[in-house]
N, C-alpha and C positions, 0 to 999 in steps of 0.2 A: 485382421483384428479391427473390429467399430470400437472407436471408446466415442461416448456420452457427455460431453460437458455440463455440468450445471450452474450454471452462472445467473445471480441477481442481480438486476439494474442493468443499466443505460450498460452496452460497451464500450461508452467513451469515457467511463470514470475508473478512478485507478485498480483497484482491484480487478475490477470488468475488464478492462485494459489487458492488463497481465496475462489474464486468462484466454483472450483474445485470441493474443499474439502465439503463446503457446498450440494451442488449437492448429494455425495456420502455420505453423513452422512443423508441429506433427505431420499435417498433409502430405509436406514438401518431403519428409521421410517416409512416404510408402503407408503411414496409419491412414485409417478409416476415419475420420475424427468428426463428429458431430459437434453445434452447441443449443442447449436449450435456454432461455430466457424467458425473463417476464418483464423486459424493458420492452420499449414501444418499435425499436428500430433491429433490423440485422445488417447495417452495412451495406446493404443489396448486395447479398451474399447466401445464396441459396443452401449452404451448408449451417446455417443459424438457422434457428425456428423459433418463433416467436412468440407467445403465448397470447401476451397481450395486443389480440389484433382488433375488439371492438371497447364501445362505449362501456358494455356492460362487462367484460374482462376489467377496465380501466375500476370498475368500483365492486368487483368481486377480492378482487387482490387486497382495495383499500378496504374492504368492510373486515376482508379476514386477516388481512397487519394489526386493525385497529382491536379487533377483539381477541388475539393474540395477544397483543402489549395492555390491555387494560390493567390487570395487576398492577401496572408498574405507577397506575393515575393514583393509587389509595397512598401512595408515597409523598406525603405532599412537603415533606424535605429535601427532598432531590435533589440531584446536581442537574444541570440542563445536558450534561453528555448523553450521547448515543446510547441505547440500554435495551437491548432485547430479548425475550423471553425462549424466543423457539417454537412457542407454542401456534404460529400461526405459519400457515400456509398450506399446497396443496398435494393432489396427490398424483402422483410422475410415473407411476408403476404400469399405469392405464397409456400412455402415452407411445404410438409405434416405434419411435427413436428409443425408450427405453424398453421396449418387447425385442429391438432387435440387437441392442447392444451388449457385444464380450464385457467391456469394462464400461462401471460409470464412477468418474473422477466429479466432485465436489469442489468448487470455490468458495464463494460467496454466495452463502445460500438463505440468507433471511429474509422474509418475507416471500420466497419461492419452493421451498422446503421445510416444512417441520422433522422436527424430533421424531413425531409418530411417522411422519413420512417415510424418514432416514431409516428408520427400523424395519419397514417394508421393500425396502433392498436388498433384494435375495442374491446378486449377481456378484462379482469382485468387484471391488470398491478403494477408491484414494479420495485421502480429503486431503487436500491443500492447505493448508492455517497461514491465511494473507492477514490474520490479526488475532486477539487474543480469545477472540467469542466462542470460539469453540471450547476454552478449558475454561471461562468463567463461569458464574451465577448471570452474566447477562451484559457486564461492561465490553467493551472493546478491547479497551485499554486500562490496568488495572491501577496505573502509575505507583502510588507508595504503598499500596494494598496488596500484602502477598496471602489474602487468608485462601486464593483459591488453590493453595497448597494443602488446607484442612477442608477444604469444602464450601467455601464460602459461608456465609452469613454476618450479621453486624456488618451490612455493605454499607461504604461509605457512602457511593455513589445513590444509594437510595436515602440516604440519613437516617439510616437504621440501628438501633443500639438492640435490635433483637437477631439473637443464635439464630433462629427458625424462621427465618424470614424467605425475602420471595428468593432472591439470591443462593439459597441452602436449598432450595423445590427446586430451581432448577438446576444445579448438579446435580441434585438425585434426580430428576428427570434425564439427564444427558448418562449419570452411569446406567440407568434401566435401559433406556432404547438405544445409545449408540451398537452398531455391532462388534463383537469382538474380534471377528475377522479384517476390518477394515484399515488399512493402509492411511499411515500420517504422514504427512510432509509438513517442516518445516519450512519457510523461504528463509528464514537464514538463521544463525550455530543459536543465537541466541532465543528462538520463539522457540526452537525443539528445547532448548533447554527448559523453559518454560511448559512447554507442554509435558515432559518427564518429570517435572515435580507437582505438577497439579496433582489432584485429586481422581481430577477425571478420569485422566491421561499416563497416570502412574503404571499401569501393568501393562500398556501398549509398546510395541514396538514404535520408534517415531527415527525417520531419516530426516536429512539437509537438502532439501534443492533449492538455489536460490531462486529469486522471482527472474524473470527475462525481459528484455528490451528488444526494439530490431533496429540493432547497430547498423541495417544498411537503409532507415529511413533518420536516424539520431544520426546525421552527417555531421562534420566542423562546414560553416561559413566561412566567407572571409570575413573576419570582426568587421572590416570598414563597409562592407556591402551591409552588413547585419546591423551595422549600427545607421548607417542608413537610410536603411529600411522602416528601422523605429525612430527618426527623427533625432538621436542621441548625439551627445557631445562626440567628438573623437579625439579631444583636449583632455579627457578625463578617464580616470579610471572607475570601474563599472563592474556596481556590487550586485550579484541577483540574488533575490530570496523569492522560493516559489512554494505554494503547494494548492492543493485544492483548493483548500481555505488557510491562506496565510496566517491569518491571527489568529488561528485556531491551539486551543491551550496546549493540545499534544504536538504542537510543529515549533512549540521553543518562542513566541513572538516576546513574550517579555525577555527572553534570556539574552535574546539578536536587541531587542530595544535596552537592555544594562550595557550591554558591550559595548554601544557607542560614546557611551562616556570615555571609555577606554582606546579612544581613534580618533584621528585630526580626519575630519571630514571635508575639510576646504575642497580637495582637489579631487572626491570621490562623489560621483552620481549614483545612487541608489534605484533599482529597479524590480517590480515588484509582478508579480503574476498571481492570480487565484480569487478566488472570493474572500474579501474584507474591507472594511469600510476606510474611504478617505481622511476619514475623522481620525482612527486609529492610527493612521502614516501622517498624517499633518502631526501627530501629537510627538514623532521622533525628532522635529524639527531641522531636516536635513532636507537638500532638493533631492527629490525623486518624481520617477514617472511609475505610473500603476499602468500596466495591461489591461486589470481583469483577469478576469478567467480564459485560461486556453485549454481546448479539445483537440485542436488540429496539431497533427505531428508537425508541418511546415511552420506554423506562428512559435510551436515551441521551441526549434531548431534553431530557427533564427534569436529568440532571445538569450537561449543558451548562447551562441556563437556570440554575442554580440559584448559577452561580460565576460569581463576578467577574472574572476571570480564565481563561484557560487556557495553561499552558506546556505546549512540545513539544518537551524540549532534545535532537531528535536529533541523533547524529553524523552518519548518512547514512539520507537517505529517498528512496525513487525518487519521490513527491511529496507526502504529507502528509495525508492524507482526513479524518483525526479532524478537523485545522487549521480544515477548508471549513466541517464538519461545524457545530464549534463558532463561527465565522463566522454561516453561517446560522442558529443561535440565539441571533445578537444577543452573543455574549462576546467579547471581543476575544481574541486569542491570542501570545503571546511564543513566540518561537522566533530558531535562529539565522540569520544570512544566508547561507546558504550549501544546497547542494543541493535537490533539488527544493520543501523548505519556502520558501526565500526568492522564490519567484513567488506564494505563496499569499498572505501578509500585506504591507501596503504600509506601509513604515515610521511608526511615529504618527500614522498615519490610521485605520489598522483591528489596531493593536495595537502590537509594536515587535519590529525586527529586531538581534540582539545580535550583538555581536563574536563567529565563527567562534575559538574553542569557549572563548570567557571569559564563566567561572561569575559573575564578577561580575559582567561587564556582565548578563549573564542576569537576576542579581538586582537589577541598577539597571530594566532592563525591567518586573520585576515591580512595583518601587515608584514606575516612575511610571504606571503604566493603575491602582492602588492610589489614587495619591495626586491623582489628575487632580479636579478640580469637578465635580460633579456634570450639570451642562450639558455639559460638556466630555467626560465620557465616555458621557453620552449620545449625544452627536453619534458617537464612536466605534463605540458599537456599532451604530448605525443605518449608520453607515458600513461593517460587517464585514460586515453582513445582506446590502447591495446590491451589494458587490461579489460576493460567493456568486449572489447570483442569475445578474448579468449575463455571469460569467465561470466559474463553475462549475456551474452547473444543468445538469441531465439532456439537458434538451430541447437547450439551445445545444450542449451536446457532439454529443449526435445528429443535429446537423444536419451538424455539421462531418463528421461517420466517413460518413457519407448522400453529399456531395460527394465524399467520398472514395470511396467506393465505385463511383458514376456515374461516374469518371474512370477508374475501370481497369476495368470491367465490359464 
């Protein structure tokens, strides 16, 4: 059995990530497993192919993202989120990995697949939904907007007060070309639910698998080596907030920044990882240390190991990775109950799940995994670590996608 991967961007960004790991934990089980990309690197790793290998690939890809997404420029209310149409990208059909492959599984496919693309996929077919773009009019993330339940249109995100907008062309473009035979996965209970009330997505069958981690690279540290490592207090206790981009509206930054009202901060060091500016973390007025952005498994292992803690106050996540991530290094994780984070943490067993979207409650979560005996959040994080393994590791995801593919193959 060859399955196909189709993965957009860098493999070292989160979705990219996920998909990665999958891939290479399928190998480990006997699959055939290919990936195809249009980021610039493969890992040096002969089983990735790469699309974008010259100058001229580099501004073939950008001329046809950009004329792709131009619709979205006559929008001139906009919100600045991520917003993309579908309508740009290439065509895969021609490509020997996809002439010789049983199954081709879909991730992250924007800007590397269009619509019309996807429709010329004659073979068995899974699409993964790592966010909500596949059942909207073109958002990500639809936050208080549920019209992609009617089909979208009057999108907020474009600042649109018209039914027929770009938003409404493309769900009718995604019900025209998606195929009907193809395979959904949710990464977790809540984007399938999501995807079974949309518009698009309504007559499809849609399953659960969560997203995966490799529990055997996501080790626990010893705190005091890890704290070391980053130059950190070891007098204090030690809050992490991470994501891509930290201050990013879907990752919760204001909700983590109301909660500290609600926390005596004297004896707690604040530690930050991702893309976001100094200015916006000077403005919580707490001591903290910023990262930056982390790629590598070993920098992020270590800051995991290093805190006592981890909060993830997103508004909406299609499932949570960082969560697992910091899980499988033994931190317990605060987040709220609600979208695909509340399948990852089990309430005050392996961290604590807050009232959907109170900053207080958020910060009463942090002050009891803070304030917990020492035995008692030991037992915690031994608890985080084993649920990661048993429920999120590479290899148990790859079995399940492995069954899955046996079944319609």
């Amino acid at each position: 059995m060859k399955v196909l991967h189709l993965v957009a961007g860098e493999l070292t960004g989160g979705a990219s990530r996920g998909a990665y790991w999958l891939h290479k934990a399928l190998m480990k089980t006997g699959v055939d497993s290919y990936v195809l990309t249009n980021g610039k690197g493969n890992n040096g790793d002969a089983s990735v192919s790469v699309l974008m290998k010259t100058p001229y690939d580099k501004i073939r890809f950008g001329v046809q993202s950009r004329l792709g997404n131009l619709p979205v420029h006559f929008y001139r209310n906009r919100q600045e989120n991520i917003f993309n149409t579908g309508f740009g990208g290439i065509e895969v059909t021609r490509h020997p990995l996809y002439q010789t492959a049983d199954i081709v599984h879909l991730h992250w496919i924007n800007g590397l697949l269009s619509m019309q693309g996807l429709r010329k996929i004659k073979k068995p077919a899974v699409w993964t939904m790592r966010d909500m773009w596949p059942l909207t009019g073109g958002c990500h993330y639809s936050m208080d907007c549920d019209r992609y339940k009617i089909g979208c249109g009057k999108c907020p995100q474009l600042g649109s007060s018209s039914s027929a907008d770009l938003s409404r062309a493309v769900v009718r473009y995604k019900q025209r070309l998606v195929p009907a035979s193809i395979e959904l996965v949710g990464i977790s209970h809540w984007m399938s639910e999501c995807a079974k009330a949309s518009e698009v997505f309504r007559d499809y069958s849609i399953r659960t698998i969560s997203n995966n981690i490799d529990t055997t690279e996501f080790l626990p540290v010893d705190r005091k080596i890890a704290r070391d490592l980053l130059s950190l207090s070891n007098g204090k206790k030690i809050v992490l907030v991470g994501a891509n981009n930290v201050t990013d509206f879907y990752k919760g930054f204001s909700l983590f920044q109301e909660s500290l009202k609600h926390l005596d901060c004297k004896n707690i060091q604040f530690l930050f990882f991702g893309r976001g500016s100094n200015e916006a973390l000077d403005q919580l007025g707490v001591e903290y240390t910023n990262l930056g952005l982390l790629t590598d498994t070993l920098s992020l292992r270590v800051a995991y190991s290093a805190a006592d803690v981890f909060v993830a106050p997103s508004r909406m996540d299609a499932f949570g990775k960082t969560l697992a991530e910091s899980m499988s290094c033994g931190t317990p994780v605060i987040c709220f109950d609600a979208t695909g984070p509340k399948d990852i943490v089990e309430h005050q067993r392996t961290g604590y799940k807050a009232i959907p979207f109170d900053s207080q409650d958020l910060a009463k979560g942090i002050d009891w995994v803070l304030g917990l005996p020492i035995d008692e959040y030991n037992t915690v994080c031994c608890q985080a670590r084993a649920r990661a393994i048993s429920q999120f590791d590479s290899m148990v995801i790859a079995q399940q996608y492995k069954e899955l593919y046996e079944s319609i193959i």
